[in-house]
C-alpha positions as CSV (number, residue, x, y, z in Angstrom):
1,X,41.9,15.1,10.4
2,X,41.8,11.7,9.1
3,X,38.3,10.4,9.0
4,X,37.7,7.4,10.1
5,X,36.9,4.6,7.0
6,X,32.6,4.5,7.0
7,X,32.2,7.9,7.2
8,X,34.5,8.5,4.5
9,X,32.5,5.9,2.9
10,X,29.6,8.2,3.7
11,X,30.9,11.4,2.4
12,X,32.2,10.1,-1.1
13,X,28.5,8.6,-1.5
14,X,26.8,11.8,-1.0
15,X,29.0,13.6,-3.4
16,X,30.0,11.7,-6.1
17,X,27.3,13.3,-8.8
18,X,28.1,16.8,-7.1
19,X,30.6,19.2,-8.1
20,X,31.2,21.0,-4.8
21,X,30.4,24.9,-5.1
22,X,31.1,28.2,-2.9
23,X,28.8,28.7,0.0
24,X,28.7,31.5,2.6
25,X,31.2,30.8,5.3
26,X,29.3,31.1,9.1
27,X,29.7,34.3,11.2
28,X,32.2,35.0,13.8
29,X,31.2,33.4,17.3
30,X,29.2,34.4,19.2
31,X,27.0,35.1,16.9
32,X,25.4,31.8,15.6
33,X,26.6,30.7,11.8
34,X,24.7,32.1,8.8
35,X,22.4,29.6,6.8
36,X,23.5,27.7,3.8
37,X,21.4,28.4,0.6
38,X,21.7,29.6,-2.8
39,X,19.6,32.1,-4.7
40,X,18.1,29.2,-6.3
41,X,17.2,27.3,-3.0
42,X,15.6,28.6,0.2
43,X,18.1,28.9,3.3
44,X,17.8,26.1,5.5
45,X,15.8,26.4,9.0
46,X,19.0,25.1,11.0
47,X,22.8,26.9,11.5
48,X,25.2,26.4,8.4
49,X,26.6,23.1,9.6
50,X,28.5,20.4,7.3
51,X,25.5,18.6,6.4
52,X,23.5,21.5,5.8
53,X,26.7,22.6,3.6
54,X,26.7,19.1,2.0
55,X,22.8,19.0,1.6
56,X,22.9,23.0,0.3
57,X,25.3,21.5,-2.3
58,X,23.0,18.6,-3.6
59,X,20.0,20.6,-4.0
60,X,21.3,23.6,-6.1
61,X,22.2,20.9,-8.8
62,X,20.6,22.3,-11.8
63,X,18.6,19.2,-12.0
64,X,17.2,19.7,-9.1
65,X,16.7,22.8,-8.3
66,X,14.0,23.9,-9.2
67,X,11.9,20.8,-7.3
68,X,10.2,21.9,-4.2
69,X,12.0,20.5,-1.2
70,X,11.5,19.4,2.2
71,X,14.1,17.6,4.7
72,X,13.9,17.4,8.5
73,X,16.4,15.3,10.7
74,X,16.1,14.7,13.9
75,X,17.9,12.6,16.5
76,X,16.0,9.9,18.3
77,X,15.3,11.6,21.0
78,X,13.8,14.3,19.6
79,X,16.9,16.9,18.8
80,X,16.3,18.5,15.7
81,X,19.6,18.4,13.5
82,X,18.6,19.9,10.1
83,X,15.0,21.4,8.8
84,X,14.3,22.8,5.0
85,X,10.7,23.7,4.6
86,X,10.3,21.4,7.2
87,X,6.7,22.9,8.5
88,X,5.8,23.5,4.5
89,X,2.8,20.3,3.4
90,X,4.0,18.1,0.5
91,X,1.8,14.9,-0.8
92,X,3.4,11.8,1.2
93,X,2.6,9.2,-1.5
94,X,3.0,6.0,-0.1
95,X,4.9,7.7,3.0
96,X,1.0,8.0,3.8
97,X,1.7,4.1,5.0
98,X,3.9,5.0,7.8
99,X,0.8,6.8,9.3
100,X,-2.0,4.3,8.9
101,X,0.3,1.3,9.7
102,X,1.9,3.1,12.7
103,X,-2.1,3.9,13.9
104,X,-3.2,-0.1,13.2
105,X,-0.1,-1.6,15.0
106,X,-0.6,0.7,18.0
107,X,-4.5,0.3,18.6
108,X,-5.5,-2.9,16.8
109,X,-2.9,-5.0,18.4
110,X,0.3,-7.3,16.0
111,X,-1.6,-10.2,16.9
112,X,-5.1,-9.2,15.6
113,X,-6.9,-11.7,13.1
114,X,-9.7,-11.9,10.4
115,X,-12.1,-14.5,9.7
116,X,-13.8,-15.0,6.2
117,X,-16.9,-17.3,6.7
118,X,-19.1,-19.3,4.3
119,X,-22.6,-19.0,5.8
120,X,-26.0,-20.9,4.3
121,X,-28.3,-18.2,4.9
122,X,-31.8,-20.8,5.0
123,X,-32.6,-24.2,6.0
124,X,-30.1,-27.3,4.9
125,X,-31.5,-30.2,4.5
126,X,-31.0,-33.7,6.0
127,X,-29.5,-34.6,2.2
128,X,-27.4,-31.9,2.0
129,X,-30.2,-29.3,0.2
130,X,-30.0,-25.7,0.9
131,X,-32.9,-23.3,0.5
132,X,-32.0,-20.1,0.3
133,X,-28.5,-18.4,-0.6
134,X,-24.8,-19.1,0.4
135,X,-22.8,-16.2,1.1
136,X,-19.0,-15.8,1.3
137,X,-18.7,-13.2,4.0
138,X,-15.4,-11.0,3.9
139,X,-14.6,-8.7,7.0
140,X,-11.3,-7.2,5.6
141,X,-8.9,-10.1,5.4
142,X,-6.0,-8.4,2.8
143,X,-4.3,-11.9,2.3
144,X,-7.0,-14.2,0.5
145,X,-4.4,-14.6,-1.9
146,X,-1.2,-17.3,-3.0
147,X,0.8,-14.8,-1.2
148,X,3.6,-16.8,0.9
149,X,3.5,-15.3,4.6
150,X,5.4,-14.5,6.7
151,X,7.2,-12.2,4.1
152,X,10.9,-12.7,3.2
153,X,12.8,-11.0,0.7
154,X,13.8,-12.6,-2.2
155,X,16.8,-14.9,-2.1
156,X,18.9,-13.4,-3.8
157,X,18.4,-10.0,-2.0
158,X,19.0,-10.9,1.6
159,X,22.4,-9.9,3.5
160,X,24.4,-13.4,3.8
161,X,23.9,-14.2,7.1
162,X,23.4,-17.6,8.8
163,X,21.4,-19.5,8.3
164,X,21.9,-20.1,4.7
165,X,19.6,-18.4,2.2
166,X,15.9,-19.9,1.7
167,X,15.5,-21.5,-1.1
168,X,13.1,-19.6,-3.7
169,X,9.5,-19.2,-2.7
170,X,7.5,-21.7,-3.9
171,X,4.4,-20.8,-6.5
172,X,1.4,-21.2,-5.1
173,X,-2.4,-20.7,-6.8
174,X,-3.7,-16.8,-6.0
175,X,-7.0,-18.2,-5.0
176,X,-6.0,-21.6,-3.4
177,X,-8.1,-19.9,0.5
178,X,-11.0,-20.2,-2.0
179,X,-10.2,-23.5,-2.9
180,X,-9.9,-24.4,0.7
181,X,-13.3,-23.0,1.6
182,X,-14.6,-24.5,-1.1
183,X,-13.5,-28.1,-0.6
184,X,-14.5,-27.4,3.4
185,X,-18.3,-26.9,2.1
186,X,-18.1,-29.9,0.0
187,X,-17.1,-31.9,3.4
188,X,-20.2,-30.0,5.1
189,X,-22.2,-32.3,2.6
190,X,-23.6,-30.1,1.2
191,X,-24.9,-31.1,-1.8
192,X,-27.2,-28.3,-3.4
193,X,-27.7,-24.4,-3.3
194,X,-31.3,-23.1,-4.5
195,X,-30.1,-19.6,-4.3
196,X,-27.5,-17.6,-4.9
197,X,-23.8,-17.2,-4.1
198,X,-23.3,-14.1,-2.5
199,X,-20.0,-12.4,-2.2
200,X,-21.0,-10.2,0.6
201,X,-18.6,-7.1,1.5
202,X,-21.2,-5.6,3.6
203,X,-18.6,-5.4,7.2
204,X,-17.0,-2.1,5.5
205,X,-19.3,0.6,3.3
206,X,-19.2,-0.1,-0.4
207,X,-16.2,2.8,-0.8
208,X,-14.2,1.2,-3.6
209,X,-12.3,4.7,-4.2
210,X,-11.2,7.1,-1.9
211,X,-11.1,11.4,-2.9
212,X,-9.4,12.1,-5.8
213,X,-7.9,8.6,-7.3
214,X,-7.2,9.0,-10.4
215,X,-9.2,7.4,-13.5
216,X,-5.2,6.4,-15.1
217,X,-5.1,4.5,-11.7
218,X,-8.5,2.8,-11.3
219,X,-7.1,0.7,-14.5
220,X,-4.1,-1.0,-12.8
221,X,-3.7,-3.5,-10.2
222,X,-2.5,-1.1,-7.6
223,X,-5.3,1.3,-8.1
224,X,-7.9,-1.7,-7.2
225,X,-10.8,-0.3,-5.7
226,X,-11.2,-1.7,-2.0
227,X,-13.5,-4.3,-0.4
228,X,-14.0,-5.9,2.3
229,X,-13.9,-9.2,0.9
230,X,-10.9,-8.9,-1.0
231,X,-9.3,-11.9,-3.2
232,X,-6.0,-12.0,-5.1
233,X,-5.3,-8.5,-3.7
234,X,-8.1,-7.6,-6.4
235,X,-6.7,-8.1,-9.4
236,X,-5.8,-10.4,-12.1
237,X,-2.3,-10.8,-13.9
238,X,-3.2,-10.9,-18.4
239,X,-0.5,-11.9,-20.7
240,X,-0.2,-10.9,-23.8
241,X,2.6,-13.4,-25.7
242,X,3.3,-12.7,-29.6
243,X,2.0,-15.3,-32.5
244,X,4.6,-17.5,-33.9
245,X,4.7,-15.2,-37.1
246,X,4.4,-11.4,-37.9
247,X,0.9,-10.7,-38.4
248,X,-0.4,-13.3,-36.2
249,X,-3.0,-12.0,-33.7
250,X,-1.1,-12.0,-30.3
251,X,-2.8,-14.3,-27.4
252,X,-3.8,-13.1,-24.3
253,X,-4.0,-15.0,-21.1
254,X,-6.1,-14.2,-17.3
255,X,-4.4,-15.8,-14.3
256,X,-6.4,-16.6,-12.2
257,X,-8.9,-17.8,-15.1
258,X,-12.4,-16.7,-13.6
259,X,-15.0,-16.0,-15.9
260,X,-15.6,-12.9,-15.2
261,X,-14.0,-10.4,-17.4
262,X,-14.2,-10.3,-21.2
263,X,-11.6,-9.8,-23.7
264,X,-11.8,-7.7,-26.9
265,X,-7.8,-7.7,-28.3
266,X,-6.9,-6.5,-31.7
267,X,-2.9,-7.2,-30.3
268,X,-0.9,-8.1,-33.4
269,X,2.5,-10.3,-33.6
270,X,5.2,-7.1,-35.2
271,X,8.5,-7.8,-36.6
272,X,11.0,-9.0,-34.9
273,X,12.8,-6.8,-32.6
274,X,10.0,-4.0,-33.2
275,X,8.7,-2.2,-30.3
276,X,6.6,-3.0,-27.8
277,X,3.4,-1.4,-28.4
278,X,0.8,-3.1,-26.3
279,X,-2.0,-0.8,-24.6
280,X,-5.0,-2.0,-22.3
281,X,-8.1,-0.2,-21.2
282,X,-11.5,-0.8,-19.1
283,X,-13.9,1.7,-19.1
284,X,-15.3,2.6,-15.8
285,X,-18.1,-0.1,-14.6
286,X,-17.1,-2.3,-17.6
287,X,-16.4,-6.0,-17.6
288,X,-14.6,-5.5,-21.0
289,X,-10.8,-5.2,-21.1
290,X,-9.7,-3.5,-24.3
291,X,-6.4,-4.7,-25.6
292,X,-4.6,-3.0,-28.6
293,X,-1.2,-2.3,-30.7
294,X,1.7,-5.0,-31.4
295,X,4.9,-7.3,-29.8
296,X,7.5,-8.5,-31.4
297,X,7.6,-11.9,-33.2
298,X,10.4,-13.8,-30.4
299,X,9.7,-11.1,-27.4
300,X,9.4,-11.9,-24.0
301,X,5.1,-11.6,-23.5
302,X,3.9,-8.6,-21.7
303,X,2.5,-8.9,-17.9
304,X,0.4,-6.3,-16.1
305,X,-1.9,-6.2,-13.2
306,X,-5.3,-5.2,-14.1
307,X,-7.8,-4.3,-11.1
308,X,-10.8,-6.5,-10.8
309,X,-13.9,-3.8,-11.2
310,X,-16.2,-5.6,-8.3
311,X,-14.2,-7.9,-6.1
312,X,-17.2,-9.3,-4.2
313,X,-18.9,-10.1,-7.5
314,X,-15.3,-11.7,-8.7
315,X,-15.2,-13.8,-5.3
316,X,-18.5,-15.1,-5.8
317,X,-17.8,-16.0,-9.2
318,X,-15.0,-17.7,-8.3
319,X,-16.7,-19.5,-5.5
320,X,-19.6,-20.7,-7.6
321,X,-17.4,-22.0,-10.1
322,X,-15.3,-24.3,-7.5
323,X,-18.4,-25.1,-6.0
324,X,-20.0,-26.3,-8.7
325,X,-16.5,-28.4,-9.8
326,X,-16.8,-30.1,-6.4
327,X,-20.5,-31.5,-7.7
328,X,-22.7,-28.8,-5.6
329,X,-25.3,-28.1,-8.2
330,X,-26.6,-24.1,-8.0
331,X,-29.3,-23.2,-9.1
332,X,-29.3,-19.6,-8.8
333,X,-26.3,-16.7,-9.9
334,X,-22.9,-15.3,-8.7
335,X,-23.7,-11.6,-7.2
336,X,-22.3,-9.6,-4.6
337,X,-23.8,-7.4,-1.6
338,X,-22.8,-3.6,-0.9
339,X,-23.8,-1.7,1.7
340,X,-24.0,1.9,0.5
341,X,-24.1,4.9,2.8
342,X,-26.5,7.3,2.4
343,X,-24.9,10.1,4.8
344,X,-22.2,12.0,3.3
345,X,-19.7,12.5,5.7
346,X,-16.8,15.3,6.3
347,X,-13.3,14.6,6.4
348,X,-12.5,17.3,8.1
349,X,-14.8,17.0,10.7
350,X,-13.8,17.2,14.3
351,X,-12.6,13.9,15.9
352,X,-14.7,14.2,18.6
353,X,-16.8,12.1,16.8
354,X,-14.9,9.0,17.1
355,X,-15.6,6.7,19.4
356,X,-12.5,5.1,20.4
357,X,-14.3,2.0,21.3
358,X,-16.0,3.7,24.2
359,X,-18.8,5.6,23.1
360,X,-22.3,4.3,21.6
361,X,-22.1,3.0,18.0
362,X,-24.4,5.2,16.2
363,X,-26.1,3.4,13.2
364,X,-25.4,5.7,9.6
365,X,-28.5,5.7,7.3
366,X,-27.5,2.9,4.9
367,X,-29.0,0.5,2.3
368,X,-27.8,-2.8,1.4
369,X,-27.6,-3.3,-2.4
370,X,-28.9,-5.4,-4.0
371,X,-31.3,-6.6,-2.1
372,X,-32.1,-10.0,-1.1
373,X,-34.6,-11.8,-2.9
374,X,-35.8,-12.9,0.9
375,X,-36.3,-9.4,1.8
376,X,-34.7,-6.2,3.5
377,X,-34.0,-8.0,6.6
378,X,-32.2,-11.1,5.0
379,X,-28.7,-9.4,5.7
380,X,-29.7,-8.8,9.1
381,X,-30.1,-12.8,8.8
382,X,-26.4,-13.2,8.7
383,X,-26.2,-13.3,12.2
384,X,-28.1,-16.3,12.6
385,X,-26.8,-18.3,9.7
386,X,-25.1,-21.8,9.8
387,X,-21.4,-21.1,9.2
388,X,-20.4,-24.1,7.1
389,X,-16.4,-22.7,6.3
390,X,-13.9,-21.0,8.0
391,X,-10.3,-19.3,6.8
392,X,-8.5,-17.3,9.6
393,X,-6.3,-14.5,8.3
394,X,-2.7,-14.7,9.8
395,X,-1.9,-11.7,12.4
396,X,-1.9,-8.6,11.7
397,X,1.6,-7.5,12.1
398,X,2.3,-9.9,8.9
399,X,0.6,-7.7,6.9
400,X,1.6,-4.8,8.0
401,X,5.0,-5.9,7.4
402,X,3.6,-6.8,3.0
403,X,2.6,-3.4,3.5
404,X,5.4,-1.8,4.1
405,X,8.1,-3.7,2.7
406,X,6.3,-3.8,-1.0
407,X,3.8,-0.6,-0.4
408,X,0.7,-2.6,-1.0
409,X,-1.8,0.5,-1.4
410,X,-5.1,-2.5,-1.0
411,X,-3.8,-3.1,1.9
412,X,-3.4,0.0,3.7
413,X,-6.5,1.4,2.3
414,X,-8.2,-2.2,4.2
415,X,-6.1,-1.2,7.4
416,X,-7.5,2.3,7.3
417,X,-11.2,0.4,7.7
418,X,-10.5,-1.6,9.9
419,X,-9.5,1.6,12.2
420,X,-13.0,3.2,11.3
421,X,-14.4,-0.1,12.3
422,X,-12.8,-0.9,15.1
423,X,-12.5,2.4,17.0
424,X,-15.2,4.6,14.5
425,X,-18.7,4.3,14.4
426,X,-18.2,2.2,10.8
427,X,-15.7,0.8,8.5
428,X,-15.7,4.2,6.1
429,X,-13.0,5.7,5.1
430,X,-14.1,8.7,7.0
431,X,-13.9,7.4,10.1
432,X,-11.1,5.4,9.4
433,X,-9.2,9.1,8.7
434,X,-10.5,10.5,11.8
435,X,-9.1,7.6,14.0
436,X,-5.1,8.0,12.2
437,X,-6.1,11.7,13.4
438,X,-6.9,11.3,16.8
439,X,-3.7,9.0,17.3
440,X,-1.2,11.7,15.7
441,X,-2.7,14.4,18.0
442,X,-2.0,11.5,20.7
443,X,1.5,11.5,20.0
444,X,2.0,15.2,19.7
445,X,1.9,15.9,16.2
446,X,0.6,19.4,15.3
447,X,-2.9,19.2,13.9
448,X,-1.9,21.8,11.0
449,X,0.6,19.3,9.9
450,X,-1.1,16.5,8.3
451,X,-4.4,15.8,6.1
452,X,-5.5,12.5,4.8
453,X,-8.4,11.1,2.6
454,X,-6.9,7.4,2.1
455,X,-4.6,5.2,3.9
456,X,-2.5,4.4,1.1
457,X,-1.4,8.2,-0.1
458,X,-3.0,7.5,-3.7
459,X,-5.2,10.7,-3.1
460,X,-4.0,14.1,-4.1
461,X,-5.6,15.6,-1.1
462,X,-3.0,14.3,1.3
463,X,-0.9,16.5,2.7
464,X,1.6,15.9,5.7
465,X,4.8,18.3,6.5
466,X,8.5,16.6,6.9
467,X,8.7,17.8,10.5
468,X,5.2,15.8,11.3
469,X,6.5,12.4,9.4
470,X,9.9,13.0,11.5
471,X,8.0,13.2,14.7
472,X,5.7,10.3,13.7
473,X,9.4,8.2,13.1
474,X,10.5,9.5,17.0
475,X,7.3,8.4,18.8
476,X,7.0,5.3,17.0
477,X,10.6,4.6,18.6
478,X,9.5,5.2,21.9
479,X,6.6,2.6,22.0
480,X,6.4,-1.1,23.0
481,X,5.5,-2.0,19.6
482,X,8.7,0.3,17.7
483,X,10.6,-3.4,16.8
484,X,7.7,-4.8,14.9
485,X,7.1,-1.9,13.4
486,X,10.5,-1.1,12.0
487,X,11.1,-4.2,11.0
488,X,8.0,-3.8,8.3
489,X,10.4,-0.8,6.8
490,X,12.3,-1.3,3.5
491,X,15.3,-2.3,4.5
492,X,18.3,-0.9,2.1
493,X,19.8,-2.8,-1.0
494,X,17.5,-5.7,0.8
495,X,13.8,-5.4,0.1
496,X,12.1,-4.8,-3.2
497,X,11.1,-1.0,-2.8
498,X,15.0,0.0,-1.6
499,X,17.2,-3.3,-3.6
500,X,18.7,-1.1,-6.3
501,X,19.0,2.1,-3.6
502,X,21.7,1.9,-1.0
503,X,22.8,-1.8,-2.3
504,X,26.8,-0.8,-1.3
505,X,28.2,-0.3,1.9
506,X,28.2,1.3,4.6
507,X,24.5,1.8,3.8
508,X,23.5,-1.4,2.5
509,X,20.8,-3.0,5.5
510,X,21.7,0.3,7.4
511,X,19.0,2.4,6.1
512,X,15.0,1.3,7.0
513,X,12.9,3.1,5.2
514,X,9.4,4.4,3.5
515,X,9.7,4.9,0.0
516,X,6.7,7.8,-1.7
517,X,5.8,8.4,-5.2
518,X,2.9,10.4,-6.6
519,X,3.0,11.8,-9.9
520,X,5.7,14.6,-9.3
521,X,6.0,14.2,-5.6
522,X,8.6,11.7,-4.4
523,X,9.6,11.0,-0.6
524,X,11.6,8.7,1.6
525,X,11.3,9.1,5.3
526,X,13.0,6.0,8.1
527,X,15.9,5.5,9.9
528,X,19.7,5.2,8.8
529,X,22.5,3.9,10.7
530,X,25.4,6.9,10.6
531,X,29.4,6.8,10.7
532,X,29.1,6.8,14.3
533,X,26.8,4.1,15.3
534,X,24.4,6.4,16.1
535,X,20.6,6.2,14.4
536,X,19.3,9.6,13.0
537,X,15.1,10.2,11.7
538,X,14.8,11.4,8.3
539,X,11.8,12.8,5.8
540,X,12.8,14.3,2.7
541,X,9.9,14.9,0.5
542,X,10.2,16.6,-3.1
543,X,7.6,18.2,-5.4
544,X,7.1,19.8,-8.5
545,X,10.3,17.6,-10.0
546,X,9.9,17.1,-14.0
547,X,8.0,14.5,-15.2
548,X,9.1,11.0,-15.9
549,X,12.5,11.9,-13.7
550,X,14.2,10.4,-11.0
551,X,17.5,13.3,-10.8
552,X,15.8,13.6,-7.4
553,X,15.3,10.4,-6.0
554,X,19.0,10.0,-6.8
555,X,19.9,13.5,-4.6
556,X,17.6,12.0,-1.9
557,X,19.9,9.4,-1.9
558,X,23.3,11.8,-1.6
559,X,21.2,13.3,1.2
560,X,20.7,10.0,3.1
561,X,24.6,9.4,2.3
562,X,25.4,13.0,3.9
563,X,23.3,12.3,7.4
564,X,24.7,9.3,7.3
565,X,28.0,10.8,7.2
566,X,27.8,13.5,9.4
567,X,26.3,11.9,12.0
C-alpha cells in the first residue's frame, strides 16, 4: 500500500534513531491481538496495534528503557487509542500548568483584570503634605513588568504567513508600571510623605514557597518566591562581563538597578578562551548575593536571573526611590506588609470546604506583619484610604497565554491564588488547590488521579496520572472557552518552549502542546494534528530517566511522530 506523503512523513520521524526490532505478532481473530512489550518494558494497556508496535519499539531503546513511562491517547471525543501505565501517578512538572490555567480560564473569566493602587493611608494636606504612610497595594497583578503584551513569538520563529513578520519587540524598562505610578502621584501634587512606603502584599497570605521547593531553586529567577504584589516577575537579571585583562576582577551589573541587594564578588577575568567558571549564591533571608570563580578575557558576559528574596520590600524600594527622583521628599523607610496565617491548613482536606463564591467567607486567624506604626487596625484602614494611582492589569487570558507559551511558574503559582481568593475562603495556596480540585472532579476526572501543592508543578508532591491530564485535554475541548485556551499552548517549532522540537514538517505548527520538566521527570501532554486531518490528545510523562539526559525527550518526540502517523 502506498502511503500517502505526510504520514510517510510521520513514520520516518518516529523512527529514524530506532532500529526496528522483533515483536510478538497478534493472535488469530477472534480472539483480540496480544500486547506489544518487551521484557524490559511493561505491555501496553491497549491491543498490539501499529502505534503501539511503533511506540513498543521507541521505548525498549537501551537509552531509554529503563525510564518509567506513561502514555495515554485518546481521540477527541473521548476514545481511548493507546494507554502505558496510563492510571500509574508521575510528577507533571510544568504540565501542572495545564491544570491551574484550565481551572482560571473556566471560573475566573478571559476577560478578568487586576488593579495595583497607590493609597495615602492619612490626611493630605492642602500643599500636597501627607501624614501618615503611602502604600503600593498589589492584588496579584503577574505583569508589573517591561513585558510586551499581548504575547507573540519571536520574529524569527513564526510560520510565514500574511501579514508580514513584526518587526522585533521593542525593549522596554522592567519597571516602567512603577514609573507610571510614580509620575501619576507626582501629578496628585503630592509633595511630601511623613511615613513610610509600604509595599503591601497583604490581598494573598504571605506564602512565598509552596511544599517541597527546593533550596537549588529558591536561588534562580524561576524559583521566585510569590507575592501578591509582584514586580519584574520578581527577579533581577546580574551580569557578570570579564576585565579587559587576565586577572582583572570581573564586573558585575543589576538590571533593574534598585538598591536593594548587595554584592560581594571575588569573579576574576581568566585566560582567554578558559572556561566559564562563574557561580552565584544567596543564602536564605539574605540581601547578599555571593558571586565567585572566573570568565574568560574576550567572552561573552554571563546573564542569570536571580529571585528577589522579598518582592514587596523590593517594590517599595523601588517606589521610594522614583518618588523621591520626582522631588517627593520621605521622611520615613521602604518596608513591606505580610499577612501571615496562623492556621495551618490541610491539602488534602475535603473540598467541601470551598466556597465556590457562595458560601460565607470565614475569616482564618491571621496577623499582619509588621505592624503599622498607627496601630493594628491601620491595614483595616486601607479601605478608606485616598487612592492617588491606578495601573490596570491587561485580561486575564493574556497571561494565561505568557504562562503557557513560556511556562512562567510566578505566574501560575499567582493564578492558583487568585482561585483560593476568588472561589476559597482566602488567597492561600491551600485553597487555591482545593478550588483546581473541585473543578477536575467537575469535569469527571477521577479523584485518585491527581495531587497538587502548587500551581506551577515546582513541588515534588505533585502527582497526576497520563490518563487524568488526557481527560483534562478532552474536556477542555468541549468548553466555550477551548480556543483561548489552546491557543496559550506551545505551539511546535513556533514558540520558545517547542522552537527546536518539531521545527520540520508535517509537524511543525501541528503539534500544541505542554512541555514538563522536574529533575528526572519530563512530560509533554496537547494536541497534534495527524496524517489524516484528524486531531488526537496525548500525555506522555517519563520518570526516573538519568540525570542531565534528554534520550527521552527525544523518544517523546518519535512518539508524537508515531500518533501523528498512525492517526
Amino acid at each position: 500500500m502506498v502511503r500517502p506523503p505526510l504520514r510517510a512523513a510521520l513514520l520516518l520521524a518516529a523512527s529514524t534513531f530506532f532500529a526496528p526490532s522483533a515483536f510478538a505478532q497478534p493472535q488469530p481473530q477472534p480472539q483480540p491481538p496480544a500486547p506489544c512489550g518487551t521484557p524490559s518494558l511493561s505491555p501496553s494497556d491497549t491491543p498490539c496495534t501499529a502505534l503501539a508496535q511503533t511506540i513498543s519499539n521507541i521505548l525498549s531503546d537501551p537509552a531509554v528503557s529503563r525510564d518509567h513511562w506513561g502514555i495515554a491517547v485518546l481521540g477527541m471525543d473521548g476514545v481511548p487509542l493507546y494507554s502505558l501505565n496510563g492510571g500509574q501517578l508521575f510528577q507533571p512538572a510544568s504540565n501542572a500548568k495545564l491544570y491551574t490555567t484550565a481551572a482560571a480560564l473556566a471560573l475566573l473569566g478571559p476577560q478578568t483584570v487586576f488593579q495595583t493602587r497607590v493609597l495615602a493611608q492619612g490626611a493630605v494636606t492642602p500643599d500636597g503634605r501627607l501624614t501618615g504612610n503611602l502604600a503600593l497595594l498589589g492584588v496579584g497583578d503577574a505583569n508589573l513588568s517591561g513585558r510586551v503584551l499581548p504575547y507573540m513569538p519571536p520574529p524569527e520563529l513564526q510560520i510565514p504567513t500574511p501579514p508580514p513578520l513584526i518587526p522585533p519587540l521593542p525593549v522596554v524598562p522592567p519597571l516602567r508600571y512603577l514609573e507610571d505610578l510614580a509620575d501619576q502621584v507626582a501629578a496628585s501634587g503630592l509633595k511630601s510623605v511623613n511615613g513610610d512606603i509600604v509595599g503591601d502584599d497583604t490581598f494573598f497570605p504571605w506564602q512565598p514557597y509552596a511544599a517541597d521547593w527546593t533550596i537549588d531553586d529558591a536561588v534562580w529567577g524561576y524559583g521566585a518566591p510569590v507575592s501578591a504584589l509582584s514586580i519584574n516577575d520578581n527577579q533581577i537579571e546580574v551580569t557578570v562581563t570579564p576585565g579587559i585583562a587576565a586577572g582583572a576582577p570581573a564586573t558585575v551589573t543589576l538590571d533593574p538597578a534598585v538598591p536593594y541587594y548587595a554584592i560581594a564578588s571575588s569573579v576574576t577575568t581568566g585566560a582567554k578562551r578558559s572556561p566559564n567558571t562563574v557561580g552565584i549564591d544567596r543564602s536564605a533571608g539574605s540581601k547578599t548575593l555571593r558571586l565567585y570563580g572566573s570568565i574568560a578575557v574576550g567572552a561573552q558576559p554571563e546573564v542569570d536571573d536571580i529571585a528577589i528574596e522579598d518582592p514587596a520590600e523590593y517594590a517599595a524600594v523601588a517606589f521610594k526611590t522614583m518618588l523621591e527622583a520626582r522631588g517627593i521628599t520621605v521622611a520615613g523607610r521602604a518596608r513591606p506588609r505580610h499577612r501571615i496565617l496562623l492556621d495551618t491548613e490541610n491539602f488534602l482536606r475535603e473540598t467541601s470546604e470551598v466556597s465556590g463564591g457562595t458560601e460565607q467567607q470565614e475569616a482564618l486567624q491571621q496577623i499582619i506583619e509588621p505592624p503599622d506604626a498607627a496601630g493594628p487596625g491601620a491595614a483595616a484602614a486601607i479601605g478608606q484610604a485616598k487612592p492617588l494611582a491606578t495601573h490596570t492589569s491587561p485580561p486575564l487570558l493574556q497571561d494565561i497565554v505568557v504562562t503557557n507559551k513560556v511556562s512562567q511558574n510566578l505566574h501560575a503559582e499567582l493564578l492558583l491564588r487568585q482561585l483560593g481568593a476568588a472561589k476559597g475562603r482566602d488567597g492561600s495556596i491551600a485553597q487555591g488547590a482545593r478550588v483546581v480540585r473541585q473543578f477536575l472532579l467537575g469535569a469527571g476526572i477521577d479523584e485518585h488521579d491527581f495531587v497538587f501543592f502548587d500551581g506551577s508543578g515546582l513541588s515534588g508532591h505533585d502527582l497526576v496520572t497520563p490518563r487524568a491530564t488526557a481527560r483534562l485535554l478532552q474536556y477542555a475541548a468541549q468548553q466555550p472557552w477551548f480556543a483561548d485556551w489552546k491557543s496559550s499552548l506551545p505551539v511546535g517549532g513556533v514558540d520558545r518552549a517547542l522552537e527546536k522540537r518539531f521545527s520540520d514538517p508535517p509537524l511543525k505548527g501541528n503539534v500544541f502542546a505542554k512541555t514538563g520538566t522536574l529533575g528526572e521527570a519530563r512530560a509533554l501532554s496537547g494536541y497534534v494534528v495527524c496524517a489524516s486531518g484528524r486531531t488526537v490528545i496525548f500525555s506522555i510523562m517519563a520518570g526516573n530517566h538519568p540525570p542531565q539526559t534528554h534520550n527521552d525527550r527525544d523518544a517523546i518526540d518519535r512518539i508524537v511522530a508515531a500518533i501523528a502517523a498512525e492517526n
